[in-house]
Every structure is written in C-alpha cells, then in structure tokens.
C-alpha positions in Angstrom: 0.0 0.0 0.0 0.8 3.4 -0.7 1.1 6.2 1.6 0.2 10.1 -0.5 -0.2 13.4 0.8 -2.5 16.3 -0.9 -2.2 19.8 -0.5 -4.9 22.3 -1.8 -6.0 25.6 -1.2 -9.6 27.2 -1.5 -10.5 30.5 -1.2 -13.5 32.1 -0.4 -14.3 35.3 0.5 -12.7 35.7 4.1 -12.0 31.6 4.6 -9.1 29.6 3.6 -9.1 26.2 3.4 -6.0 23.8 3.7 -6.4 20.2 2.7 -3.5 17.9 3.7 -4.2 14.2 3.1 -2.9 11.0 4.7 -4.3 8.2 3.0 -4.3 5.0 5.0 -6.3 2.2 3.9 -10.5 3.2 4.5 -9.5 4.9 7.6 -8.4 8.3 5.4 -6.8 10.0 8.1 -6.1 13.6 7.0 -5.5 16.7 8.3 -7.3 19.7 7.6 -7.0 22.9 7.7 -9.1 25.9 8.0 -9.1 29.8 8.5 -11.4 32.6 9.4 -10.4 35.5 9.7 -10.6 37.7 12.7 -12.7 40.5 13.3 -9.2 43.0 12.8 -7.5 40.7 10.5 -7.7 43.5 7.6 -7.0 46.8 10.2 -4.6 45.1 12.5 -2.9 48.1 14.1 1.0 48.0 15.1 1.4 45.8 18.0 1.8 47.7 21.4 4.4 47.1 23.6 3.5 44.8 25.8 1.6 42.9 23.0 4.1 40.1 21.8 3.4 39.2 18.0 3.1 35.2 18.6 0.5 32.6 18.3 -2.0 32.6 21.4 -4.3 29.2 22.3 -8.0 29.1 22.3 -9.6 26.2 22.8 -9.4 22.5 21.3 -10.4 18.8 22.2 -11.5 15.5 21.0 -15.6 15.2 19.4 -18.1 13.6 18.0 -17.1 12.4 14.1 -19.0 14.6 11.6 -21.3 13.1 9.0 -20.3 14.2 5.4 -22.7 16.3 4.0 -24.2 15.6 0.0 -21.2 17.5 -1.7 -18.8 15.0 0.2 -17.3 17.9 3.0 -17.4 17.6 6.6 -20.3 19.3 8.5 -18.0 20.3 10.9 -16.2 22.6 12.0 -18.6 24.9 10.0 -18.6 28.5 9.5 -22.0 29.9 8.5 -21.8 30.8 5.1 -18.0 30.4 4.2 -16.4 27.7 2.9 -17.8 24.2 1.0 -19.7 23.5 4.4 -21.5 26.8 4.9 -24.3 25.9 3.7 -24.7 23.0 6.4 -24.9 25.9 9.2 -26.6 28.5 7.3 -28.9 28.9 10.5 -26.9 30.3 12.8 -25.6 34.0 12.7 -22.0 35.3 11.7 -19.6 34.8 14.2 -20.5 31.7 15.0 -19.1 28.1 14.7 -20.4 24.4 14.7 -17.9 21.5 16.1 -18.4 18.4 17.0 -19.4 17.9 21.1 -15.9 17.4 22.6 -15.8 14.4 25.4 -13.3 12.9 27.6 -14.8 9.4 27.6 -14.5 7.7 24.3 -15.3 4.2 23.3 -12.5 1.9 22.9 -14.4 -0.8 20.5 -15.2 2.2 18.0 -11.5 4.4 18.1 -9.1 1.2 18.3 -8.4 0.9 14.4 -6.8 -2.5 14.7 -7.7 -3.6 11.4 -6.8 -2.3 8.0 -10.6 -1.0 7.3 -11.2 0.6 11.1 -12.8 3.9 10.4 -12.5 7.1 11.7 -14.3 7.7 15.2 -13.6 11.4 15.9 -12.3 14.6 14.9 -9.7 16.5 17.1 -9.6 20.9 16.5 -6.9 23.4 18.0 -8.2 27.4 17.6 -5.6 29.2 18.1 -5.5 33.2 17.3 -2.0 33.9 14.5 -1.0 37.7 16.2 2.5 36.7 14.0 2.4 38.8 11.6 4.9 36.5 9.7 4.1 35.5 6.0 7.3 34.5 5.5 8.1 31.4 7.7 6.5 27.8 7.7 3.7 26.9 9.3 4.2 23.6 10.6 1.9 21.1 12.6 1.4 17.7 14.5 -0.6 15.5 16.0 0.7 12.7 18.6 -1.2 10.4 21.5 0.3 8.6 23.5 -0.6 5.8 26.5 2.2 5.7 28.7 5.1 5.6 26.6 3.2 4.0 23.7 2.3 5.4 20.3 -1.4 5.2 19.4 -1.1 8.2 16.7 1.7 10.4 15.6 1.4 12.6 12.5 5.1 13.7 12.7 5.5 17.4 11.5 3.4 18.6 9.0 4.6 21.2 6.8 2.3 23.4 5.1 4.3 25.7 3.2 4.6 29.8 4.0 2.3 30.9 6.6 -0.5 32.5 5.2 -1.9 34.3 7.8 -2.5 38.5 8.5 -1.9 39.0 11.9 -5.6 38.5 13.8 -6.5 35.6 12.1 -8.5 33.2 13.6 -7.6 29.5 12.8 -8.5 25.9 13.4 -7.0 23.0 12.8 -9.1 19.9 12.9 -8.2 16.1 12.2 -10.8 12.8 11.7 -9.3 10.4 13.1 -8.9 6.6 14.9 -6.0 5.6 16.6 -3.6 2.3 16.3 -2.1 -0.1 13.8 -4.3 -0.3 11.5 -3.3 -4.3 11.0 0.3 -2.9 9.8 3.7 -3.2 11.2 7.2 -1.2 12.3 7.9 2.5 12.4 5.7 4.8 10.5 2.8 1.8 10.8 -1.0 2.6 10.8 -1.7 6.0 12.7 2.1 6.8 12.8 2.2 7.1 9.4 4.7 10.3 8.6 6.7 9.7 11.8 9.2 7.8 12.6 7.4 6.1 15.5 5.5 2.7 15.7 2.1 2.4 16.7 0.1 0.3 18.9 -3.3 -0.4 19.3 -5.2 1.7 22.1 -6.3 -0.4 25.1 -8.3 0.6 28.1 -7.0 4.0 29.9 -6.5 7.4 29.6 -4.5 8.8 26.8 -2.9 12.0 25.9 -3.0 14.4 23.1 -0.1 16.6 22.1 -1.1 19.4 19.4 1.5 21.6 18.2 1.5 24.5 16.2 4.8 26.5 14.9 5.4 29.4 12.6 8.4 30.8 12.8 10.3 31.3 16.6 6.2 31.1 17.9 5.1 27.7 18.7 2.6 26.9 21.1 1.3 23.0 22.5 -1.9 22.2 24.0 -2.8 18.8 25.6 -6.3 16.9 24.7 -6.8 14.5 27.8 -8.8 11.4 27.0 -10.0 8.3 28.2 -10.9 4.6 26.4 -13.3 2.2 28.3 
C-alpha cells in the first residue's frame, strides 16, 4: 500500500481552506486545515508594547465524528456561510461556529483501528488566534497520542508551506481520526504514518494528546486528555 499526501487551497471570501491528506487504507486519516479570519484581520494596528506578535491558544479537544454532507465535505467545523460546508450551518448568525461535542470518555471498541478498514471515530480541532504577523516562515503542525510511553497516533510534522496568515487571524486545525495499527507493522505503521514512531493499538485507559502548532520562533502546545473504556 501506498502512503500520498495532498495539499490544496480554496479560497472564499474571508475563509481559507487547507487540505493535507494522509491516505491510509479506509480509515483516510487527514489533516485539515481551515481559517477565518478575525474581526481585525484587515485593520490590525501595530502591536503595542506589551503585545508580543506570537501565536495565542483558544480552545481544542476531541468530538463527535461529523457526517459528510451531500457535496462530500465535513459538516463540521462549519462556518456559517463560508467555505464548502457553509451551507450546512446557514442557520446560525455570523460569528458563530459548529464543532463536534468534545468528550473525555470515548469508546474503545469504535477508536481502536486494529484492522486495516477501522474507520474514523472522531475529529480533534486546536483554535488558536496567528497575532504573528509572519508570512514569511512555515507553518508547521502535528498530532501525537500517547498511553504511557506508547504510540497510538503520531502525525510527525506537517509542513504546510509559507504561513499564510494576516496577523488576527482566527484558525482551526481539525483532524478525523482513529487511533492504532491499522493491521500494519514497524515504524511509521498505521496512525504513525509520517513519523518515525510505531504504533500500537489503544487499550483501556486514559490517553494524551499533544497538538502543536509552529510558525516561525512562535510555537505553542496544548494537551487533549482522554479516556478509552
């Protein structure tokens, strides 16, 4: 089996939309990216003094898978109006967002991809506010989840080319994903695929989510804390 990754850019009026895909096996593990931009992005002022010019953490966690909608995009995350998904949350006002309900408990039997057809069985997202200002450096992300000191998903470092992003955009990464082997073998196996790491399956227990998010000298990490029974 071959292992591809596709990058493509949409743009539509304030959103831009990253695609970066994984294939592996059914399970299409990808990562996706998407922007929209903040309510300053276009007047962003000098910074002031005490106002450093780096990436700042909102919020992220681990939710409920989305159902694809009839032109084949995920409902969610969904900005209303913006985007291939728009439509899908067309009811609720500007400045809003749909995700998926985040949880700390997730089923075991449904996220242990074990076999080479184990499907996807939730999406994480990282918001996180770009007050960089830098257009010219990288921006570069990854994924990894660990029990203990074992792999059950490692993206490695995802390089998406020149950052993109004004300073005051609002961004958030999101991923539909399982975690394990995926029936396969050795470093880079299954949900490690693009590191350097081996997976194993997930077993009973919590777990731990690293995201991490660099451009430039700015990096920032949040931890997703979860739990498989």
């Amino acid at each position: 089996m071959t292992k591809s990754r596709m990058f493509q850019i949409f743009v539509s009026l304030a959103i831009v939309v990253f695609f970066v895909c994984g294939q592996q096996a059914v399970a299409q593990h990808h990562l996706q990216f998407k922007v929209v931009t903040g309510p300053e992005a276009n007047v962003h002022q000098p910074k002031a003094p005490k106002e450093k010019a780096v990436l700042e953490q909102l919020s992220s966690g681990f939710g409920f898978l989305p159902p694809v909608d009839g032109g084949g995009n995920d409902e969610w995350p969904c900005f209303p109006n913006q985007n291939a998904n728009g439509a899908d949350c067309s009811q609720i006002s500007t400045g809003g967002v749909v995700i998926g309900q985040p949880a700390f408990t997730q089923s075991l039997s449904a996220c242990d991809a074990n076999t080479g057809t184990s499907p996807n069985c939730g999406q994480f997202f990282s918001f996180y506010e770009d007050d960089t200002g830098d257009t010219t450096d990288d921006l570069v992300v990854s994924i990894v989840v660990k029990q203990g000191k074992n792999y059950i998903l490692d993206t490695g470092a995802v390089d998406l080319g020149t950052n993109p992003f004004p300073a005051g955009s609002v961004v958030v990464i999101y991923d539909d994903t399982a975690f394990g082997t995926l029936a396969q073998t050795g470093p880079g196996n299954g949900f490690c695929a693009g590191s350097t790491e081996t997976c194993v399956n997930p077993v009973a227990g919590k777990a731990t989510a690293t995201f991490t998010i660099t451009v430039g000298t700015s990096t920032i990490k949040t931890t997703v804390n979860m739990f498989f029974e």
